[in-house]
TINU-65290 format. One record per atom (N, C-alpha, C, CB): residue in three letters; atom name; x, y, z. Coordinates in steps of 0.05 Angstrom, whole numbers. Each point is the difference from the previous one (the first is absolute). Glycine has a CB too. Layout:
TINU-65290
DOFI   type   atom       xx       yy       zz
DOFI    ALA     CA        X        Y        Z
...
***
This chain:
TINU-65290
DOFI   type   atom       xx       yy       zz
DOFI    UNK      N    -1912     -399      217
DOFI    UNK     CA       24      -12      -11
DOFI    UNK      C       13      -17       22
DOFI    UNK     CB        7       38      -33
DOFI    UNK      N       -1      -63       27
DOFI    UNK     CA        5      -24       23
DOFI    UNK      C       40       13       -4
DOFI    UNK     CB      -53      -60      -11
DOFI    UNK      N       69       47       33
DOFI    UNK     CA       20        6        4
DOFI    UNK      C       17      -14      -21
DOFI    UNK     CB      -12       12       45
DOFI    UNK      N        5      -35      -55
DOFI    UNK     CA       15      -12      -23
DOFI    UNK      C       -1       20      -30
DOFI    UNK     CB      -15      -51       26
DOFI    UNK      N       -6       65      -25
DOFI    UNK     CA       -2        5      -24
DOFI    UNK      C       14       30        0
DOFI    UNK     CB      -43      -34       -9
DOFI    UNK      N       42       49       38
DOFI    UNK     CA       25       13        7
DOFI    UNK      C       22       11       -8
DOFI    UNK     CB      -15      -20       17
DOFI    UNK      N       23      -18      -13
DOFI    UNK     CA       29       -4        4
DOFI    UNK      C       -1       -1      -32
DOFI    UNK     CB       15      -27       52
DOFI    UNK      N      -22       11      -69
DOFI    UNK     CA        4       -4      -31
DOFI    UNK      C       -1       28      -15
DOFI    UNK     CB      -23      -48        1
DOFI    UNK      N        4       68        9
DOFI    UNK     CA       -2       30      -11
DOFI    UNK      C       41       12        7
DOFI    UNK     CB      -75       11       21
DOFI    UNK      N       78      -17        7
DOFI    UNK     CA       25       15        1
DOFI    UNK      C       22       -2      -29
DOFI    UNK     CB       -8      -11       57
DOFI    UNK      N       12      -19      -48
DOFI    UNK     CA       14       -9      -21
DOFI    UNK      C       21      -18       18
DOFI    UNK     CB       -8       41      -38
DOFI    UNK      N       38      -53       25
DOFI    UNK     CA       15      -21       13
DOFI    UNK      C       16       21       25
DOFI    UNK     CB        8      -38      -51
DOFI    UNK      N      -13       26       61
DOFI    UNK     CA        9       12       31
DOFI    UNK      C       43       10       -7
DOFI    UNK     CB      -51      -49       42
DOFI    UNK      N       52       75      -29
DOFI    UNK     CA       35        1       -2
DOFI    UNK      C       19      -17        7
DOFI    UNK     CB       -9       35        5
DOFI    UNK      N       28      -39      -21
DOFI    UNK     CA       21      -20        7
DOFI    UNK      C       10       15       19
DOFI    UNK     CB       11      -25      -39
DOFI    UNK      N       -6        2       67
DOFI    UNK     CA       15       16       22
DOFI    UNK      C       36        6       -8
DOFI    UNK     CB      -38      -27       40
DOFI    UNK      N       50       17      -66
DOFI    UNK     CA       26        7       -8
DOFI    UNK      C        0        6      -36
DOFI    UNK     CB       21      -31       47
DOFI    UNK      N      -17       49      -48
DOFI    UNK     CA       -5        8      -31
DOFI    UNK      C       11      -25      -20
DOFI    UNK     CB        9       55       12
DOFI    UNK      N       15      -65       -3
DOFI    UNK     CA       14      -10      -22
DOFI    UNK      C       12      -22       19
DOFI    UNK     CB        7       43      -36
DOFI    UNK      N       15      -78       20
DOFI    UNK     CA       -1      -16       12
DOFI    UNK      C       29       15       16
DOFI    UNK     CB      -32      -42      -30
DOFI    UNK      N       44       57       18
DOFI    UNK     CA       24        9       10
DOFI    UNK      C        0       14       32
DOFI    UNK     CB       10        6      -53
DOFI    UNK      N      -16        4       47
DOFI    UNK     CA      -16       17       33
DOFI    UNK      C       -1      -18       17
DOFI    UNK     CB      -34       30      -15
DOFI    UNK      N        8      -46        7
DOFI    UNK     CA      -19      -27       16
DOFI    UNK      C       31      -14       14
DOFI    UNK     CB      -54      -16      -46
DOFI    UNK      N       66        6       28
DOFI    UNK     CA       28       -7       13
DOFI    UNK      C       22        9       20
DOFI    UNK     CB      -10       -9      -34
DOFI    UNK      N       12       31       30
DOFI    UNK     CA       17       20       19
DOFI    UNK      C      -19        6       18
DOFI    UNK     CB       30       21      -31
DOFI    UNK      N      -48      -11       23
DOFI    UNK     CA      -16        6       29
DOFI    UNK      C      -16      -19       19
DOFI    UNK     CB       -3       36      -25
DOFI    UNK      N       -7      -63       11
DOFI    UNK     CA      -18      -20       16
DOFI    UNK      C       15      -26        9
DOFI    UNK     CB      -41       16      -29
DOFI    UNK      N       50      -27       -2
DOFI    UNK     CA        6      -21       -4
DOFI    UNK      C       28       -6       17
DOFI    UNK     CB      -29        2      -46
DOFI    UNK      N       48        9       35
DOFI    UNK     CA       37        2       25
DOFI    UNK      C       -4        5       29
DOFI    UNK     CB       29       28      -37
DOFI    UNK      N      -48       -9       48
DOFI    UNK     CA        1        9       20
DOFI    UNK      C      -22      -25       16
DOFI    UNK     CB       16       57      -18
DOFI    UNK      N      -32      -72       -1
DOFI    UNK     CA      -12      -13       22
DOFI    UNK      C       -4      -28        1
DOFI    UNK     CB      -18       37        1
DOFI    UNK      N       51      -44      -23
DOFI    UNK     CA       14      -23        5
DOFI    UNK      C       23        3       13
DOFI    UNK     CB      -18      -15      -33
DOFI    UNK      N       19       -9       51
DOFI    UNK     CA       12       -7       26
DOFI    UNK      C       29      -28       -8
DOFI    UNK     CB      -60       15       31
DOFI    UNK      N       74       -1      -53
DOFI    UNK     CA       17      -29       -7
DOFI    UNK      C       25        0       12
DOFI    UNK     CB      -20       -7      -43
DOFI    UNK      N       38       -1       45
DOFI    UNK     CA       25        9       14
DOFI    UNK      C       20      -20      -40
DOFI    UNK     CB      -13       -2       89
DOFI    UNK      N       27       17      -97
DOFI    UNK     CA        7       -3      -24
DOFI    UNK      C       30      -18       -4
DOFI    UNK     CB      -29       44       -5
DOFI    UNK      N       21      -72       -6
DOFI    UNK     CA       12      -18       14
DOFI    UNK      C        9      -19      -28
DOFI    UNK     CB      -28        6       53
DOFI    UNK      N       43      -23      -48
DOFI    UNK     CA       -6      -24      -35
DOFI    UNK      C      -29      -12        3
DOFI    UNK     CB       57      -25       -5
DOFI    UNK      N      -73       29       24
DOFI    UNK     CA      -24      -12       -8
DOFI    UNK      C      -21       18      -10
DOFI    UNK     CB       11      -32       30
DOFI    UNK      N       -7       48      -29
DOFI    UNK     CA      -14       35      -11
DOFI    UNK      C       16       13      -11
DOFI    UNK     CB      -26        9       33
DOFI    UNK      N       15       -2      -49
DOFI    UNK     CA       17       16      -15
DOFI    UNK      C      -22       28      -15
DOFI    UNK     CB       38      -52       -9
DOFI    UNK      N      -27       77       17
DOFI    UNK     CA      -16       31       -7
DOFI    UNK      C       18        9      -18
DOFI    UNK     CB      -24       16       43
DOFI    UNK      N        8       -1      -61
DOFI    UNK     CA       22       22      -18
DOFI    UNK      C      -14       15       -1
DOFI    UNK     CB       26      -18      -27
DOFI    UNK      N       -8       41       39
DOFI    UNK     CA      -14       34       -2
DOFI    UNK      C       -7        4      -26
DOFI    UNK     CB       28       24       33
DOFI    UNK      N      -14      -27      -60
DOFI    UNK     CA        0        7      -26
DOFI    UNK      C      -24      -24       -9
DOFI    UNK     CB       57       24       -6
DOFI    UNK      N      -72      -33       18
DOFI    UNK     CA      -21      -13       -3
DOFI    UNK      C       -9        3      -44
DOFI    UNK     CB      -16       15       71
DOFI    UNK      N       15       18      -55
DOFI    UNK     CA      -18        4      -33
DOFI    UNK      C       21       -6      -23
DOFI    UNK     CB      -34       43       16
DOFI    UNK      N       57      -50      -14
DOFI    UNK     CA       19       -7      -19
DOFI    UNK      C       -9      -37      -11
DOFI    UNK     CB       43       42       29
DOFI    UNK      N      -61      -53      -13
DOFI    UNK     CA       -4      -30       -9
DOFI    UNK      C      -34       -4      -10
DOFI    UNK     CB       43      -20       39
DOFI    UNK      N      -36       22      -67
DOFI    UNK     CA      -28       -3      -13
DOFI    UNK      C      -20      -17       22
DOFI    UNK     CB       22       -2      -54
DOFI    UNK      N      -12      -27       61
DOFI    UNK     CA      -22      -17       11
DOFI    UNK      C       -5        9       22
DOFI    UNK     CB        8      -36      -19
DOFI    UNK      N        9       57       38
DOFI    UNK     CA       -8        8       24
DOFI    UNK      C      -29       24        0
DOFI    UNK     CB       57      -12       12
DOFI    UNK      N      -46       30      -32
DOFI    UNK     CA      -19       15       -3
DOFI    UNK      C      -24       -5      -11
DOFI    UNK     CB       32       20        1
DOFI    UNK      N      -39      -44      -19
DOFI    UNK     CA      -25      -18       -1
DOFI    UNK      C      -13       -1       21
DOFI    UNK     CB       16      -23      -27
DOFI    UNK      N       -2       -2       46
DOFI    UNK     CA       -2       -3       17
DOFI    UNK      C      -14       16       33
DOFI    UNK     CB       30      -21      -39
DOFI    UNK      N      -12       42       41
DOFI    UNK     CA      -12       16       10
DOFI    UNK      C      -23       26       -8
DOFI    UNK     CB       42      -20       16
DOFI    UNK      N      -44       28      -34
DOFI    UNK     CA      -19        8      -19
DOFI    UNK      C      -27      -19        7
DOFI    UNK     CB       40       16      -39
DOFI    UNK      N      -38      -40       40
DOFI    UNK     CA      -11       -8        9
DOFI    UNK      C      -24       -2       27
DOFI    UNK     CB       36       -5      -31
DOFI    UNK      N      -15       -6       47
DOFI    UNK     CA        6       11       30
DOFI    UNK      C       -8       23        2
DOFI    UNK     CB       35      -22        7
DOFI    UNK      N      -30       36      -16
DOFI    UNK     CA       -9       32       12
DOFI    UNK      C      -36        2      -14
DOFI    UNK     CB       65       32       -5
DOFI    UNK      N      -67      -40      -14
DOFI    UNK     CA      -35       -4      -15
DOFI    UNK      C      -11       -5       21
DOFI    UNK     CB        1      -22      -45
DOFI    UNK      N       12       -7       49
DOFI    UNK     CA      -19      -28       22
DOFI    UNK      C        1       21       22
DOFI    UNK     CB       20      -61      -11
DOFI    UNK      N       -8       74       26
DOFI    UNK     CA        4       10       22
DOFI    UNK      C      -20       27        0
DOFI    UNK     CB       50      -24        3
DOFI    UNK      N      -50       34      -28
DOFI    UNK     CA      -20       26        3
DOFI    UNK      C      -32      -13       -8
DOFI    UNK     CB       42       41      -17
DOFI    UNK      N      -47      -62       12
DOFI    UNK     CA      -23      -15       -3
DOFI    UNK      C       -6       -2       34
DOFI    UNK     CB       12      -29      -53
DOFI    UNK      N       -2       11       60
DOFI    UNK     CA       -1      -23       23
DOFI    UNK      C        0       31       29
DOFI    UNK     CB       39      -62      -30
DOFI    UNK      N      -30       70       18
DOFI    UNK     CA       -3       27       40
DOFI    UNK      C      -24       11        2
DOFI    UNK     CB       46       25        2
DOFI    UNK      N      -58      -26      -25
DOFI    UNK     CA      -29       10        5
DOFI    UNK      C      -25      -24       12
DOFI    UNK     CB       15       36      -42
DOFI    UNK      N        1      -62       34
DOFI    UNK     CA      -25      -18       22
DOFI    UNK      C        9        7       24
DOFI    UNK     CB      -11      -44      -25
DOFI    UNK      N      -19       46       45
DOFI    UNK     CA       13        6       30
DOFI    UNK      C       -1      -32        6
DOFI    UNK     CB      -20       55       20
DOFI    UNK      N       13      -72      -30
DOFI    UNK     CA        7      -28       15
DOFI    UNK      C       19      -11       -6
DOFI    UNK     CB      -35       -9        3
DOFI    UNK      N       33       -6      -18
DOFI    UNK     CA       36      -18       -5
DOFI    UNK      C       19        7      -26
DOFI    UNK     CB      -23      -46       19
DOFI    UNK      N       15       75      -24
DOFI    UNK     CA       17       11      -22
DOFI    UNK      C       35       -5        9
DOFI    UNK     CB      -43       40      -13
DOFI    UNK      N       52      -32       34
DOFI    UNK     CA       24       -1        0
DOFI    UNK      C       14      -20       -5
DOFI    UNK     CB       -8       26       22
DOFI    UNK      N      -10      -53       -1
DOFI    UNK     CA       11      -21       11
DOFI    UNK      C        3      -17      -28
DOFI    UNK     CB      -22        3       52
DOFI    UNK      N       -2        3      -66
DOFI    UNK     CA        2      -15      -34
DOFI    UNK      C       23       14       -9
DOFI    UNK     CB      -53       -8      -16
DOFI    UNK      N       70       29       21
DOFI    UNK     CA       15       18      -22
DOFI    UNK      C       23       -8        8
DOFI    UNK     CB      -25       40       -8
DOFI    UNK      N       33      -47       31
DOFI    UNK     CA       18      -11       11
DOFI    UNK      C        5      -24       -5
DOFI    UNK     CB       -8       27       24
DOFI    UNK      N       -9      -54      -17
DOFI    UNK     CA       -2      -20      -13
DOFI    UNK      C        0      -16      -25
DOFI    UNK     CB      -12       15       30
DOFI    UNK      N       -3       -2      -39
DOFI    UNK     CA       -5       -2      -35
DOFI    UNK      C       19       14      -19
DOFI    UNK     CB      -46        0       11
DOFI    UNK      N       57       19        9
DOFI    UNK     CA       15       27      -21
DOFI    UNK      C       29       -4       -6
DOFI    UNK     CB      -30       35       22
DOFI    UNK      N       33      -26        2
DOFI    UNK     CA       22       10       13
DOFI    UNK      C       22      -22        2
DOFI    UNK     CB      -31       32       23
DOFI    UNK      N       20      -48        7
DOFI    UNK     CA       17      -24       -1
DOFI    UNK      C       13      -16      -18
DOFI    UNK     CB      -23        4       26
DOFI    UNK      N        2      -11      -51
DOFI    UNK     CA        7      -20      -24
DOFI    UNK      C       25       22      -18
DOFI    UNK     CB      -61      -31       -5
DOFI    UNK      N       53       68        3
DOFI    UNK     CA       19       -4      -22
DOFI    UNK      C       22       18       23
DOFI    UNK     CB      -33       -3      -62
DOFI    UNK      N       36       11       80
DOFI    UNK     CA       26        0       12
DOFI    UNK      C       18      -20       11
DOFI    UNK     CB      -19       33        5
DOFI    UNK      N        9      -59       -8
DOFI    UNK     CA       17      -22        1
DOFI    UNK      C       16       -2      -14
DOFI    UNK     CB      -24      -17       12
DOFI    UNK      N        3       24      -44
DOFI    UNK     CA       21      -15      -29
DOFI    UNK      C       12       27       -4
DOFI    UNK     CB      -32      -42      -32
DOFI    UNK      N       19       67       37
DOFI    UNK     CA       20       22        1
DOFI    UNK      C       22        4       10
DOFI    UNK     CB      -29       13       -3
DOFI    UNK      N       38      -11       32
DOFI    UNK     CA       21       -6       10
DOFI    UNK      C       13      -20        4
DOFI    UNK     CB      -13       26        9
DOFI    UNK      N        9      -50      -20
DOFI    UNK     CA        9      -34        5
DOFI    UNK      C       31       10      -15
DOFI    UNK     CB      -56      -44       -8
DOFI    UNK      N       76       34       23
DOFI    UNK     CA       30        4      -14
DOFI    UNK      C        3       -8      -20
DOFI    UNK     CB       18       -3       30
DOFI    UNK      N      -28      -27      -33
DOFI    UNK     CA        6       -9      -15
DOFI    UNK      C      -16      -14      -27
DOFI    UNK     CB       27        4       39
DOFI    UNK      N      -47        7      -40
DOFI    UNK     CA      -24        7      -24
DOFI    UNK      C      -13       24        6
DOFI    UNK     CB      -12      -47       -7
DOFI    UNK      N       21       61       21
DOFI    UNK     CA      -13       30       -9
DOFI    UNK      C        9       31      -17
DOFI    UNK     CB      -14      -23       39
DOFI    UNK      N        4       42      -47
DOFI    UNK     CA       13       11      -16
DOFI    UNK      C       20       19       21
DOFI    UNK     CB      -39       -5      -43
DOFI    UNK      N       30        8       64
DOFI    UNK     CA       23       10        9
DOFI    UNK      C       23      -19       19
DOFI    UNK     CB      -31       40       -5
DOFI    UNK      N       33      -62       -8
DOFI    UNK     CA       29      -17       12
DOFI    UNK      C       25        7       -8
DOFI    UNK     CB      -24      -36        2
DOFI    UNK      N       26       49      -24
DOFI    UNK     CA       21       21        0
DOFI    UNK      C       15       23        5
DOFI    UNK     CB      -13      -21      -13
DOFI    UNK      N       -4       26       44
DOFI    UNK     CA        6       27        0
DOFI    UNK      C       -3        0       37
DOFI    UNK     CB      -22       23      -60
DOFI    UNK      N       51      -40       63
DOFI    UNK     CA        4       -2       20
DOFI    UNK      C       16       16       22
DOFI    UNK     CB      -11      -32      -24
DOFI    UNK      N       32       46        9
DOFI    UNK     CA       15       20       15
DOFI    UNK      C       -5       22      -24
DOFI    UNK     CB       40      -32       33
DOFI    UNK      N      -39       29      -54
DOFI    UNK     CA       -5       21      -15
DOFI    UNK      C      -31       -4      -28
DOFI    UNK     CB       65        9       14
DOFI    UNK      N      -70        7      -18
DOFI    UNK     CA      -21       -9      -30
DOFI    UNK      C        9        0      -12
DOFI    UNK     CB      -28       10        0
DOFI    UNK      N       21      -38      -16
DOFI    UNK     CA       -3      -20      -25
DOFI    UNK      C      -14      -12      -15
DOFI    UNK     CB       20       -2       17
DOFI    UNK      N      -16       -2      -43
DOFI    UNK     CA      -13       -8      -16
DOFI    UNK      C       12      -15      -31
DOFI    UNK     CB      -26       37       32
DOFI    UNK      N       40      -60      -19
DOFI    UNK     CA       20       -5      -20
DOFI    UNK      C      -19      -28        0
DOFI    UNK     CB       57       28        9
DOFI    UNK      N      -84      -31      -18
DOFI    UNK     CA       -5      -24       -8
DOFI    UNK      C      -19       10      -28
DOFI    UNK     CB        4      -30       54
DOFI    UNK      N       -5       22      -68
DOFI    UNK     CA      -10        0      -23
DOFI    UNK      C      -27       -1       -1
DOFI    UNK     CB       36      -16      -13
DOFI    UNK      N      -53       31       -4
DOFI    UNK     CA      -18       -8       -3
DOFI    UNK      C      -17      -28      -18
DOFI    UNK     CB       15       48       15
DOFI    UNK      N      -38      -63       -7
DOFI    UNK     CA       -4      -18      -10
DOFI    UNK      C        0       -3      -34
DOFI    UNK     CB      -20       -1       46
DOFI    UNK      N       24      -17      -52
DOFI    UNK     CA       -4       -4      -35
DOFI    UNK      C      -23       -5       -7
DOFI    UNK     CB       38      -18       -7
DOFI    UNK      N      -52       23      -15
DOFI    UNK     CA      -22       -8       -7
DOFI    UNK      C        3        3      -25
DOFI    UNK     CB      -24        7       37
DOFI    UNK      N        8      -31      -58
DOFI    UNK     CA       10        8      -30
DOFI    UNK      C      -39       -7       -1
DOFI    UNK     CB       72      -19      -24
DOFI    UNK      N      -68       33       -4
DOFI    UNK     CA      -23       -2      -20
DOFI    UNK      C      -17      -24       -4
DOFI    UNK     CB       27       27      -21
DOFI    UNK      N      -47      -39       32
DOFI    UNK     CA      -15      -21       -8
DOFI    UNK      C       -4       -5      -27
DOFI    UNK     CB      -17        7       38
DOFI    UNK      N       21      -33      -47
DOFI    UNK     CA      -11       -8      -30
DOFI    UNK      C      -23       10       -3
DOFI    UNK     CB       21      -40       -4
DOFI    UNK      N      -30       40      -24
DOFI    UNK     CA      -23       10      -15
DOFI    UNK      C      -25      -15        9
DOFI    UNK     CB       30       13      -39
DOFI    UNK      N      -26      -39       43
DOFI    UNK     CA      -14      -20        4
DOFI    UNK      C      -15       -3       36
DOFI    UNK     CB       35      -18      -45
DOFI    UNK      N      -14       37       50
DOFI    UNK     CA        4       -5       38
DOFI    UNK      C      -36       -1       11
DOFI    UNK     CB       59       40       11
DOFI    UNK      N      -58      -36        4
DOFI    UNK     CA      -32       -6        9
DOFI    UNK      C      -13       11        9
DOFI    UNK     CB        8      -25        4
DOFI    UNK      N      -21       45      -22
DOFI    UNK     CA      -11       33       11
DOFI    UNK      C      -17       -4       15
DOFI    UNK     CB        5       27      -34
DOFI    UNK      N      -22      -55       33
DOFI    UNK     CA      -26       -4       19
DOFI    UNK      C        6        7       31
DOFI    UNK     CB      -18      -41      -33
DOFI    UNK      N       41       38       39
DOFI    UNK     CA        9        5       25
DOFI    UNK      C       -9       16       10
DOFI    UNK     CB       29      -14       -7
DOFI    UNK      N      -21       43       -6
DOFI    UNK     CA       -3       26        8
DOFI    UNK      C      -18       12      -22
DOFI    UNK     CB       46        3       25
DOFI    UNK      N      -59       -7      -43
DOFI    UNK     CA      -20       12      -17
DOFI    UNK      C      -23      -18       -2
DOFI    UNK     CB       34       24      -26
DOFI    UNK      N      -51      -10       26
DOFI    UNK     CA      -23      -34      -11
DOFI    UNK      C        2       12      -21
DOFI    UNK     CB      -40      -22       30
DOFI    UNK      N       37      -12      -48
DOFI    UNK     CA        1        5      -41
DOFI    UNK      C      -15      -29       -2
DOFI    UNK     CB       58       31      -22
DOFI    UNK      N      -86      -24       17
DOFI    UNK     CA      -13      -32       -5
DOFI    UNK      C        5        1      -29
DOFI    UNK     CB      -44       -7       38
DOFI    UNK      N       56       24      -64
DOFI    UNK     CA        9       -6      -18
DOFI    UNK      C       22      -32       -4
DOFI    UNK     CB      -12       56        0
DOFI    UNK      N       29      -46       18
DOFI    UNK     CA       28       -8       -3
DOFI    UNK      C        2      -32        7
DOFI    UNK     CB       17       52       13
DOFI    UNK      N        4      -71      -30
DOFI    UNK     CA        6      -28       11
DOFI    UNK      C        3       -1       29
DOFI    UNK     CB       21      -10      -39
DOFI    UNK      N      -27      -19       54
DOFI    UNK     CA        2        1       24
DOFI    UNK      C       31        2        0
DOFI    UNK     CB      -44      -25       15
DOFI    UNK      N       56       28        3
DOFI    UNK     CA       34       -5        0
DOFI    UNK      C        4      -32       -2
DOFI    UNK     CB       12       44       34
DOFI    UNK      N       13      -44      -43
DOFI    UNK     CA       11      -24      -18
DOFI    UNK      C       14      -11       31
DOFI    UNK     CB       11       21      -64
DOFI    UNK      N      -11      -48       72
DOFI    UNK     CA       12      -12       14
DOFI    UNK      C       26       -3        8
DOFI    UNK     CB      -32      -11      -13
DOFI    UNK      N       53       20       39
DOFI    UNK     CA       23       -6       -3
DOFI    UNK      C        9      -36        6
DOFI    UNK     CB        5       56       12
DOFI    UNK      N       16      -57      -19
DOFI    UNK     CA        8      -27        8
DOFI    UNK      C       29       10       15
DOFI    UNK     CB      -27      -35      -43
DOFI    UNK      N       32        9       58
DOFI    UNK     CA       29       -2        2
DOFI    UNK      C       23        1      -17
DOFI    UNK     CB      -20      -19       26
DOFI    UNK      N        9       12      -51
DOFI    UNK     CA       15        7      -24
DOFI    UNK      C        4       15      -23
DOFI    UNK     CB       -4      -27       15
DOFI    UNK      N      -18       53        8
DOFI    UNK     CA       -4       23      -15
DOFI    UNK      C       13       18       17
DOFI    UNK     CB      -41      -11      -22
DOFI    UNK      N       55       34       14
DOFI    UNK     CA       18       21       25
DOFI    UNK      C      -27       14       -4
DOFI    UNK     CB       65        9       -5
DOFI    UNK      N      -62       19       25
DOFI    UNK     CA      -19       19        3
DOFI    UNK      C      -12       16      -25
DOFI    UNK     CB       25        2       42
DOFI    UNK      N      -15       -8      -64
DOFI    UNK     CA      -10       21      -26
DOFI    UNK      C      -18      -24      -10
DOFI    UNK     CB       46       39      -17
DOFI    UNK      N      -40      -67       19
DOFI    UNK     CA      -10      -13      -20
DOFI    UNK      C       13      -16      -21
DOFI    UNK     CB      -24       30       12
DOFI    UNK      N       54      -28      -17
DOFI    UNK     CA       20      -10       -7
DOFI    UNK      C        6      -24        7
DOFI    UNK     CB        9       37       -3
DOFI    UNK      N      -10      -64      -11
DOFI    UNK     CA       15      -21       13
DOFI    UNK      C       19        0       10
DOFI    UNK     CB      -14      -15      -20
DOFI    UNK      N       18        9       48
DOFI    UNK     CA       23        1        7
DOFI    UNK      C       29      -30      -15
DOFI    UNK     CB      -38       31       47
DOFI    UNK      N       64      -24      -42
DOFI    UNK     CA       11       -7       -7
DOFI    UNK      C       -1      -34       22
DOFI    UNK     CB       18       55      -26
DOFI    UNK      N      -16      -78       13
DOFI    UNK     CA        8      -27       18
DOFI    UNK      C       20        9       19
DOFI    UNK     CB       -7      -35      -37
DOFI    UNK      N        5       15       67
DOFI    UNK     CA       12        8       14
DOFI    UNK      C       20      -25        8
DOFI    UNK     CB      -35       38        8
DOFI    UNK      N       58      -47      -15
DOFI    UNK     CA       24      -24        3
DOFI    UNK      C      -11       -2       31
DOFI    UNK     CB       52       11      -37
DOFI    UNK      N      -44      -37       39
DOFI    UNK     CA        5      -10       28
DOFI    UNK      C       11       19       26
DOFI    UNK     CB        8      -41      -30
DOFI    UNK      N       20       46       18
DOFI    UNK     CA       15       22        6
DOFI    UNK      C      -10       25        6
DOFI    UNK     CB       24      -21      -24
DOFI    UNK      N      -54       22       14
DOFI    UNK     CA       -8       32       10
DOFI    UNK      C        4       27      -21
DOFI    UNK     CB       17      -20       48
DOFI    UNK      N        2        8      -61
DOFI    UNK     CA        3       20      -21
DOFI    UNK      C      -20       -7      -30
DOFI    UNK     CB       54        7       24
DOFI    UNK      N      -61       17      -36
DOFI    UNK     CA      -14       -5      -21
DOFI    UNK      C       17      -10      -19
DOFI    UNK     CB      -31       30       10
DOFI    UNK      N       12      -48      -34
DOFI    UNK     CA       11       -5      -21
DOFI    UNK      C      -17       11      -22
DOFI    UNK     CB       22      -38       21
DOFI    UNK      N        8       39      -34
DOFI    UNK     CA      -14       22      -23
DOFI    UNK      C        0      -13      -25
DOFI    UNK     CB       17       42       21
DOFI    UNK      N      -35      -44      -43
DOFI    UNK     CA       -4      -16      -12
DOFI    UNK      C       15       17      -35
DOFI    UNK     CB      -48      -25       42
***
């Protein structure tokens, strides 16, 4: 039995932190070096911001992937990982924790999203070689497909 086939008999090697919560308190806080400032911004109550906990959920995957290469696992986890979403994580002022500067917050709303028309364009995300190709927008079509209303000089629509 060669050592690869071994390793596939064992099975997926143990996560060195059970869960992303842990991974955080125990890896992630202690072996960032930020001094907490308007250009950084941390929130202990982390797990209180849906996109953070994505996010890091993340991060903590990528991170229990990437420690088992002995070559450039880290340096990719760091690079690739880490850096990109603790920027937009702590960024004051597009991140989810920019509100939670002297105290935690969460007074911004979550995004809107409404219902796509019937018509909308499933090819996107489904293949359907049944279905019409999608119908063309124009400039004088709004986002559903609706003519939009003429627009006066003035900028304002006219309504007919």
């Amino acid at each position: 039995m060669t050592t690869t086939e071994a390793k596939e008999e064992e099975g997926p090697p143990e996560p060195g932190f059970p869960n992303c919560a842990t991974w955080v308190a125990k890896w992630l806080c202690p072996n960032l070096e930020r001094e907490i400032k308007r250009t950084f911004e941390w929130c202990p109550q982390w797990w209180d911001h849906p996109e953070a906990v994505q996010r890091l959920e993340a991060l903590w995957r990528a991170w229990e992937f990437l420690r088992l290469d002995p070559g450039t696992g880290m340096s990719t986890w760091w690079v690739d990982h880490a850096d990109a979403h603790l920027a937009l994580l702590c960024n004051p002022d597009i991140g989810p924790f920019g509100h939670c500067h002297t105290t935690h917050g969460r007074d911004v709303a979550a995004l809107r999203a409404t219902e796509p028309p019937d018509d909308w364009p499933h090819w996107v995300t489904e293949p359907d070689t049944k279905s019409a190709p999608p119908r063309p927008r124009t400039s004088e079509h709004d986002a559903e497909g609706r003519p939009r209303d003429p627009i006066t000089s003035d900028g304002r629509a006219q309504h007919g």
